[in-house]
Structure formats: structure tokens, C-alpha cells
N, CA and C of each residue as an Amber inpcrd file, in Angstrom:
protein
   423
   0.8430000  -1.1740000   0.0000000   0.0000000   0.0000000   0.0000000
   0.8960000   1.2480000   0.0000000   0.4790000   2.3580000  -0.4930000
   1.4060000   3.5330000  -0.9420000   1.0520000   4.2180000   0.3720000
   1.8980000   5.3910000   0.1190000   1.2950000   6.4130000   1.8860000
   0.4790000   7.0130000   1.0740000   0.0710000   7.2000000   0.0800000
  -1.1000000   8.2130000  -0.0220000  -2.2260000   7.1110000   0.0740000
  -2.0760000   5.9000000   0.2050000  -3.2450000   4.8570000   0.0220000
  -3.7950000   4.4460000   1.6260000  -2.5180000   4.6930000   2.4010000
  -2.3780000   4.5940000   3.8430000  -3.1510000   5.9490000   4.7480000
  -2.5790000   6.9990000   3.7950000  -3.1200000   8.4460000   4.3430000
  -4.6170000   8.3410000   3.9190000  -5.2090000   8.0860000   2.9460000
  -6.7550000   8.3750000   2.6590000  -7.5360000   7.0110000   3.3940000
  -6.7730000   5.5430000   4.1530000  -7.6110000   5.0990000   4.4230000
  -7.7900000   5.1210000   5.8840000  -6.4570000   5.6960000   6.3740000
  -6.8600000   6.8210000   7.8060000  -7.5360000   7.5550000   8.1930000
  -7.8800000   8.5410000   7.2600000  -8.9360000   9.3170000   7.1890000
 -10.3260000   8.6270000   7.2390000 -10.3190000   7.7860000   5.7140000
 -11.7250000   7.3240000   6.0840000 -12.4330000   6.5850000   7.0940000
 -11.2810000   6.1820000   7.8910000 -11.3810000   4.9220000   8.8560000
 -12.4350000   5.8170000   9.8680000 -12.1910000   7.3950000  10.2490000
 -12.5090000   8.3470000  11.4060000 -14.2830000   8.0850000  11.4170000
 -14.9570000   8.9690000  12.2430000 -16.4790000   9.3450000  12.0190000
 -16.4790000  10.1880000  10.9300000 -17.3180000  10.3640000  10.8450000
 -17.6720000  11.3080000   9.9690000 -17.4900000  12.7850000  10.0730000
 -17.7320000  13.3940000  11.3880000 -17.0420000  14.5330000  11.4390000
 -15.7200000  14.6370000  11.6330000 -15.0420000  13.7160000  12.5360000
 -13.7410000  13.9340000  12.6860000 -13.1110000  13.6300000  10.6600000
 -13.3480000  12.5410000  10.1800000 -13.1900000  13.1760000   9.0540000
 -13.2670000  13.7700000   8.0590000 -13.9640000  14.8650000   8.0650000
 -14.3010000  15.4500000   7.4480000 -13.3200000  16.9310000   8.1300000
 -13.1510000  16.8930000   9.6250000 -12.0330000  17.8780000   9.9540000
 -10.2440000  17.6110000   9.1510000 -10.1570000  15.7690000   9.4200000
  -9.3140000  15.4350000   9.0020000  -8.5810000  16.0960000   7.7970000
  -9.7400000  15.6200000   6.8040000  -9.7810000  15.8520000   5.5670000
  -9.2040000  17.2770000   5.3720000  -9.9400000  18.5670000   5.7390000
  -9.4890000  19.8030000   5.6040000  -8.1540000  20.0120000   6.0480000
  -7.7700000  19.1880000   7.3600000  -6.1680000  19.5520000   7.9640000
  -5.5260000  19.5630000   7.1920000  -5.5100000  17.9250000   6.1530000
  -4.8300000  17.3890000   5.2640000  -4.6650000  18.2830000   4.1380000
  -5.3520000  18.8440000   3.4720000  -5.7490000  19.7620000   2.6350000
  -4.8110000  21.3340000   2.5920000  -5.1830000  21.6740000   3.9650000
  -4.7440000  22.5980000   4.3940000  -3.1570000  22.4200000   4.5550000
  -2.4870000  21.6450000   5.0700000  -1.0470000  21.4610000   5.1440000
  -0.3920000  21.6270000   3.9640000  -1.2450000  20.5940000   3.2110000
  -0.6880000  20.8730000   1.4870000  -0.7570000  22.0250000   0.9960000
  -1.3570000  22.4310000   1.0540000  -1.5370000  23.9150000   0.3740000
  -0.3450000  25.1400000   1.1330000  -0.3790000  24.7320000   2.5540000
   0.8150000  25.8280000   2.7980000   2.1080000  24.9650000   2.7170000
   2.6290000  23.8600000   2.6030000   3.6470000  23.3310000   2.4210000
   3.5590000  22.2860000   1.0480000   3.4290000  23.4030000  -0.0030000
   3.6680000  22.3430000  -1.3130000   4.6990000  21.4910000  -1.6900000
   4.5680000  20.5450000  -2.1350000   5.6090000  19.4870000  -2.2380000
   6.2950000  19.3550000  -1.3040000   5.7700000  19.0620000  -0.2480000
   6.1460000  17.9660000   0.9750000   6.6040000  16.9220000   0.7660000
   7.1010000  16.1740000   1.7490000   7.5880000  14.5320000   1.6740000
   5.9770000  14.6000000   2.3090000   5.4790000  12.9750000   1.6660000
   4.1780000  12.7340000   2.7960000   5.1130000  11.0160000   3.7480000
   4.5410000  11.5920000   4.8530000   4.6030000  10.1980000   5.4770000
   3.4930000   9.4600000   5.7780000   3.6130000   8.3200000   6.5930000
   2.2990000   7.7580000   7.4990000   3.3620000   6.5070000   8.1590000
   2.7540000   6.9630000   9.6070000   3.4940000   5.9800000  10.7290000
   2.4220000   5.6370000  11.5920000   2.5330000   4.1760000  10.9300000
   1.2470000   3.1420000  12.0700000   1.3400000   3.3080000  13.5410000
   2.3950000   4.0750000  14.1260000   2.1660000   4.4780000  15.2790000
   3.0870000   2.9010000  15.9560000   3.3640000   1.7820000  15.5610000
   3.9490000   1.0000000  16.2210000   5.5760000   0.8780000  16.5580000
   5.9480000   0.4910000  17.5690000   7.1240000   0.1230000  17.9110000
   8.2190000  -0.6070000  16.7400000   9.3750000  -1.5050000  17.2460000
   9.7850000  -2.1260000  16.8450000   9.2950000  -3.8240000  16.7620000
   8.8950000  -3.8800000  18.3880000   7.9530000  -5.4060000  18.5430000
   6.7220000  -5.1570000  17.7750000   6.3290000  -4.0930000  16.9830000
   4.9390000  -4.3070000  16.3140000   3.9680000  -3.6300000  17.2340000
   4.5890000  -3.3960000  18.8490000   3.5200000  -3.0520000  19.4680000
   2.8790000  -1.6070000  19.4290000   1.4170000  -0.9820000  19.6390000
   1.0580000   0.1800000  19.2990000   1.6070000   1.0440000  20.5480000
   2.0550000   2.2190000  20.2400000   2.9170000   3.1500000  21.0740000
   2.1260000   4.3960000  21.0410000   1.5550000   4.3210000  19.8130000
   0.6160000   6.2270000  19.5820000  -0.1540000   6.1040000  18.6380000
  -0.8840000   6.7690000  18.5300000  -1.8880000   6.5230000  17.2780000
  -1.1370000   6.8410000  16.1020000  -1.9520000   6.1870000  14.6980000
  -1.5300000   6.4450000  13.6010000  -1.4900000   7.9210000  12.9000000
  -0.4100000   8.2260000  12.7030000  -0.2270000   9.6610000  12.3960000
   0.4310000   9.6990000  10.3160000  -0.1400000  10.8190000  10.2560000
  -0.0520000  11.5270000   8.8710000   1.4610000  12.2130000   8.9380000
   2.1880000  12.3870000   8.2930000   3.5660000  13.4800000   8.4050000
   3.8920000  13.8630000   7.2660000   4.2240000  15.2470000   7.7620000
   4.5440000  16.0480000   6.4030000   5.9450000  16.4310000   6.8390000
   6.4220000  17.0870000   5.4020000   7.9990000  17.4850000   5.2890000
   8.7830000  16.2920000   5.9070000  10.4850000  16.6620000   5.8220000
  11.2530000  16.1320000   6.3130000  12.3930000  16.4180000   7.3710000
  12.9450000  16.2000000   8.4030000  14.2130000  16.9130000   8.7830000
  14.7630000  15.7050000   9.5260000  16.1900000  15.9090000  10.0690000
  17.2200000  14.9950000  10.2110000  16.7400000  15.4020000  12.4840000
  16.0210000  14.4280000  12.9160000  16.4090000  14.1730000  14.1930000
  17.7120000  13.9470000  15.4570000  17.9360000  14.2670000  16.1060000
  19.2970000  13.7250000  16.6990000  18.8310000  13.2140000  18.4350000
  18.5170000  12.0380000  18.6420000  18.1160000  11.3090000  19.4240000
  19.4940000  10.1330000  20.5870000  18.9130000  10.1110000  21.2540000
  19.9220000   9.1800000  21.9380000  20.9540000   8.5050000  21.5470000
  22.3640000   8.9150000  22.6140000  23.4680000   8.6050000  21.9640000
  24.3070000   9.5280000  20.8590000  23.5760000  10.6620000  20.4920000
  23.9850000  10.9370000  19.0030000  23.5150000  10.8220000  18.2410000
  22.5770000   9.6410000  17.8990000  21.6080000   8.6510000  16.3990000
  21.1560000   9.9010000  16.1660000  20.7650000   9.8160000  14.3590000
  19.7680000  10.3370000  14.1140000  18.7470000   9.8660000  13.1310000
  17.7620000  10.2060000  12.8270000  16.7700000   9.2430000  12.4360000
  16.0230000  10.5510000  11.1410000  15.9680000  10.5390000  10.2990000
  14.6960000  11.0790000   9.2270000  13.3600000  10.8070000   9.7900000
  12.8390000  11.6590000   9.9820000  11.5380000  12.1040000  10.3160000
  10.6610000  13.0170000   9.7430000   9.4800000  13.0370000   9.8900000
   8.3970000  14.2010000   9.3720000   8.4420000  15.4340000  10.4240000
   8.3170000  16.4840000  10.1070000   8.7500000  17.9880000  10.8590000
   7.1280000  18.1310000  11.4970000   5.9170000  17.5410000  10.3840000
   4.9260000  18.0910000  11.4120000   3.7780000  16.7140000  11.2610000
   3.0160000  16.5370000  12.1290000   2.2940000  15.1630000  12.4400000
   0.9080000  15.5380000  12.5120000  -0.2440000  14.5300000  11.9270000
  -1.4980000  15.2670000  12.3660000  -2.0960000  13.7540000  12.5850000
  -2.9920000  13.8820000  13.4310000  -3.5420000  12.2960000  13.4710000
  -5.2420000  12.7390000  14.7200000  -5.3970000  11.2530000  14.4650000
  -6.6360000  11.4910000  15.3960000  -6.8040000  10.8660000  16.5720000
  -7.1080000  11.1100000  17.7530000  -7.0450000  10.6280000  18.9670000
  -8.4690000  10.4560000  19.7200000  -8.0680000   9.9050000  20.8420000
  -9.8730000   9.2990000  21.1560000 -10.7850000  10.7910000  21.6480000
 -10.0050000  11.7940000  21.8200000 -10.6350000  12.9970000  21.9010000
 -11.1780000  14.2840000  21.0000000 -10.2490000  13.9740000  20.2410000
 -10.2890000  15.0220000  18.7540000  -9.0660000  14.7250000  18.1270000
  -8.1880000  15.8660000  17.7720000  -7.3250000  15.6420000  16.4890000
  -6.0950000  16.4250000  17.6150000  -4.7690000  15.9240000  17.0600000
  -3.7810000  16.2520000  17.2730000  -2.5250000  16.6710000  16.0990000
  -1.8020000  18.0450000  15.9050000  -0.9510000  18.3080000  15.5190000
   0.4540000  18.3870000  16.1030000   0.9060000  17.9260000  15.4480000
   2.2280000  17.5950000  16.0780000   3.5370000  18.5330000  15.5490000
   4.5670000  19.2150000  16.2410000   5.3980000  20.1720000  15.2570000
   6.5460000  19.6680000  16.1520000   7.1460000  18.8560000  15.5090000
   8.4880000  18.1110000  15.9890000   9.8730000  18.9870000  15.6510000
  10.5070000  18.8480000  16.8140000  11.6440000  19.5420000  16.4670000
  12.2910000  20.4470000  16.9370000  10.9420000  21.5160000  17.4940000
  11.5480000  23.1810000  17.8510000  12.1390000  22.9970000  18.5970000
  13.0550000  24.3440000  18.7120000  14.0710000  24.4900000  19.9700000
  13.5430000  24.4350000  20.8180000  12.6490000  26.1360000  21.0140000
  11.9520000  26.4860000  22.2080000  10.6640000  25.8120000  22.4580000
  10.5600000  25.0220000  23.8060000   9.3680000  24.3110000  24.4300000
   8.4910000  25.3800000  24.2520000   8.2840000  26.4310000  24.1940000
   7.0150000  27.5080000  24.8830000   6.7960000  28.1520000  23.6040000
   8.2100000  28.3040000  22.3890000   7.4500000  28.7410000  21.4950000
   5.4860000  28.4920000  20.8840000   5.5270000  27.4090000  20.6940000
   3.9250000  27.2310000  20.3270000   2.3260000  27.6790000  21.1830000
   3.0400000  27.8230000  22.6180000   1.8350000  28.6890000  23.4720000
   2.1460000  29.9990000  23.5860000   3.5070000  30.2370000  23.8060000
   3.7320000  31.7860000  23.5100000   3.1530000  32.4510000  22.3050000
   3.3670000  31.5570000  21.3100000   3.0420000  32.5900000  19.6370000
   1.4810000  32.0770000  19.8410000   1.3880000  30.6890000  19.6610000
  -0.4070000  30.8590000  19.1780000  -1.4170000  30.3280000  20.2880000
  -0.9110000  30.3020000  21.4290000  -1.9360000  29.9130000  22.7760000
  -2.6610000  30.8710000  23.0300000  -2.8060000  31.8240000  22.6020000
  -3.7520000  32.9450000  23.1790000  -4.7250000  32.9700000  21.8130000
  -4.3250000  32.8490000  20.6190000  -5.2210000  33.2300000  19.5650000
  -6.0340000  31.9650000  18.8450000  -5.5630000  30.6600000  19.6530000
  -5.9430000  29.4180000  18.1130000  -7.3910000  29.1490000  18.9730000
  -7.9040000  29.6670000  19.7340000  -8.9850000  29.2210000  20.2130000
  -8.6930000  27.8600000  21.2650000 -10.2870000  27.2580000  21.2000000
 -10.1470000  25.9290000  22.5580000  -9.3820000  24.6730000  22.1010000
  -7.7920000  25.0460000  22.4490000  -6.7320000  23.9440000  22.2790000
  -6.2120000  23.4860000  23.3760000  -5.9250000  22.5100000  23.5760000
  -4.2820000  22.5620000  24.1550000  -3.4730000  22.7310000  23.5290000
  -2.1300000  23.4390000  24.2210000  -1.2300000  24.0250000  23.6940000
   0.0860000  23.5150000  24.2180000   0.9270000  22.5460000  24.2530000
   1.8770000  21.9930000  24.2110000   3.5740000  22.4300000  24.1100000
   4.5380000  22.3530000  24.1560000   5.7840000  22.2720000  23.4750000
   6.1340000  22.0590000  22.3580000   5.3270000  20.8510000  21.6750000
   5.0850000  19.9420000  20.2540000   3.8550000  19.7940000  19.6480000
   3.0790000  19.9740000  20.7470000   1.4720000  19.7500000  20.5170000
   0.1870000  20.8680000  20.3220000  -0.5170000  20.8550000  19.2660000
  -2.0280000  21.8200000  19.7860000  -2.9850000  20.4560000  19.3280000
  -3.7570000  20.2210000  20.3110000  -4.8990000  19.2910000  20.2950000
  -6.1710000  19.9180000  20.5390000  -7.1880000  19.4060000  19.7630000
  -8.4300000  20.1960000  20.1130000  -9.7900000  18.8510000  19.6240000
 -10.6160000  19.1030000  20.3060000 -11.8590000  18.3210000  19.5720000
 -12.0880000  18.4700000  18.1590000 -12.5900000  19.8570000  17.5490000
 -12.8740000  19.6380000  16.7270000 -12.5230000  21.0800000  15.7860000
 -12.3660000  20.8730000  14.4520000 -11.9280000  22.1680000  14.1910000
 -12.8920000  23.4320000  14.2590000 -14.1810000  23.4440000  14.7740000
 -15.5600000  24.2040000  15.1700000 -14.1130000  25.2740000  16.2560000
 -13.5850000  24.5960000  16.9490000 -13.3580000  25.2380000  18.1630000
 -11.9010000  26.2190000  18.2350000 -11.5490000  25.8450000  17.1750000
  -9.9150000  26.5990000  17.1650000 -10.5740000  27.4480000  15.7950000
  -9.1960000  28.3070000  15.4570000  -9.3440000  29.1510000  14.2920000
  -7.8370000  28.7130000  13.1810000  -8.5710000  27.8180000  12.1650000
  -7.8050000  26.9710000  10.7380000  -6.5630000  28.4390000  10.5720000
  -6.4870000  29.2050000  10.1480000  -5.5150000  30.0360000   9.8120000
  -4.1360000  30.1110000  10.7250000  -5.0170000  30.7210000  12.5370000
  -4.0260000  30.0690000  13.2040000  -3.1640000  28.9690000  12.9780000
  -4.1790000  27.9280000  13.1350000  -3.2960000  26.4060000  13.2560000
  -1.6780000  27.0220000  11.7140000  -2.2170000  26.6510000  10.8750000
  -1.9090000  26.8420000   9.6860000  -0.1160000  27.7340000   9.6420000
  -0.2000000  28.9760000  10.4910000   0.1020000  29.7710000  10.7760000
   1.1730000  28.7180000  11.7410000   0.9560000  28.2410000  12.4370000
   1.9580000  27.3910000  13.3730000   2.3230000  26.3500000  13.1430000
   1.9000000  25.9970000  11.7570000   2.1180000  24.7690000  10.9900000
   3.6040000  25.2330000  10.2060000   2.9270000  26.4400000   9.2080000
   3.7520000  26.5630000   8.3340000   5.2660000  27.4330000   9.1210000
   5.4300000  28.3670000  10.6060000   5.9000000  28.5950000  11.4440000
   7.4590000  27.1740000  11.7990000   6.7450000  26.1420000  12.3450000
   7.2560000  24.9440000  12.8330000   8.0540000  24.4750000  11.7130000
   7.4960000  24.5150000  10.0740000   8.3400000  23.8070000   9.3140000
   9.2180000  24.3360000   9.0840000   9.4220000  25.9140000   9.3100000
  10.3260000  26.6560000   8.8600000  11.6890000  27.1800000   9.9880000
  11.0700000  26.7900000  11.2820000  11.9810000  26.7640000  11.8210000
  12.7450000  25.1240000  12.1860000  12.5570000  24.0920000  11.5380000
  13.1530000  23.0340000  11.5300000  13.2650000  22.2460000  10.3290000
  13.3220000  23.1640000   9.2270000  14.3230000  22.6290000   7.8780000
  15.9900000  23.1420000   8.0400000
């Protein structure tokens, strides 16, 4: 199966509203980060076992993880969780950048180090997100 075959049957897998939010995230990423790498990570370990939910990833950048290693990864993550949807912006320096810049304006999120999670996109404001999307990739290419 291709990742774009992996990415659309993630999506469809959701409810109906969550995908149909999905759908727009997806949409929306592309459009501010054209020609992306796409990923998709089943979320499992090395034993196969599940560690996080299945996540979408866009762009690329070089990780540096334990020991030194470093690993190719996606710069930003979007997936769905048993509460709503989660974006993921891997990488930044600063922990506080993402509540400092958009915790006051993206509406009813959590606001994270790496993370803005929200129920549903009714409740945040798409430009924001977008705005800290395209923000995150640019400070970790």
C-alpha cells in the first residue's frame, strides 16, 4: 500500500465529522507546504507493538536522538485521537514557542511544546493552526 493509500484510508477509517475535519487539515497542510515529503506511521514500535496513534507526516528533517543517532523524520504530524485531532510540530528548539506565539489566539486547544490538540476544528481558528504549521516547518528545515 502507498502512503497516499495509507493516508486516505486513515482518514476514512474516522467518524464522519472527525473526518471530514481530518480531511481539511490534510488539505490545508498541502496547500501551505507544497511538495512535501508525505509520510504515514502506524504508530507502532519495533515489537509491532502500538505506542501512539496512527499519524499523517509532512515534510522532512534529520532528528538527533539518543546517543547521538539520528533518524529522518516528518517535521509536522497530524492524526486522530480518542478525543479530537492532534498536531504535532516536531523539532523546535523552544518548548514555549507554540503557546507563547499561538496559545492565546488558536482558540479551545491545548497548547503543548510539540502539541495543539483540540476536539474539533468548530473550536480553534484553521488560519491560526496553519500559521503554526507553516511557522514549525520553517523553523526546523
Amino acid at each position: 500500500m502507498t502512503t497516499q493509500e495509507q493516508i486516505e484510508q486513515n482518514i476514512n477509517s474516522q467518524s464522519e465529522l472527525k473526518r471530514k475535519d481530518m480531511c481539511l487539515i490534510h488539505q490545508s497542510i498541502l496547500e501551505a507546504l507544497p511538495g512535501c515529503k508525505l509520510w504515514f506511521d502506524m504508530g507502532l514500535n519495533e515489537e509491532g507493538k502500538a505506542v501512539t496513534n496512527p499519524t499523517i507526516g509532512y515534510g522532512q528533517q534529520t532528528l538527533t536522538y539518543a546517543k547521538g543517532n539520528t533518524k529522518e523524520f516528518f517535521q509536522i504530524g497530524h492524526c486522530a485521537n480518542s478525543t479530537g485531532i492532534s498536531i504535532y510540530i516536531l523539532g523546535l528548539k523552544d518548548k514555549k514557542h507554540l503557546l507563547n506565539t499561538y496559545g492565546a489566539t488558536i482558540g479551545k486547544a491545548s497548547v503543548t511544546g510539540y502539541c495543539i490538540k483540540f476536539k474539533s476544528l468548530k473550536d480553534i481558528k484553521l488560519e491560526v493552526l496553519i500559521a503554526a504549521i507553516k511557522d514549525g516547518a520553517e523553523q526546523t528545515k
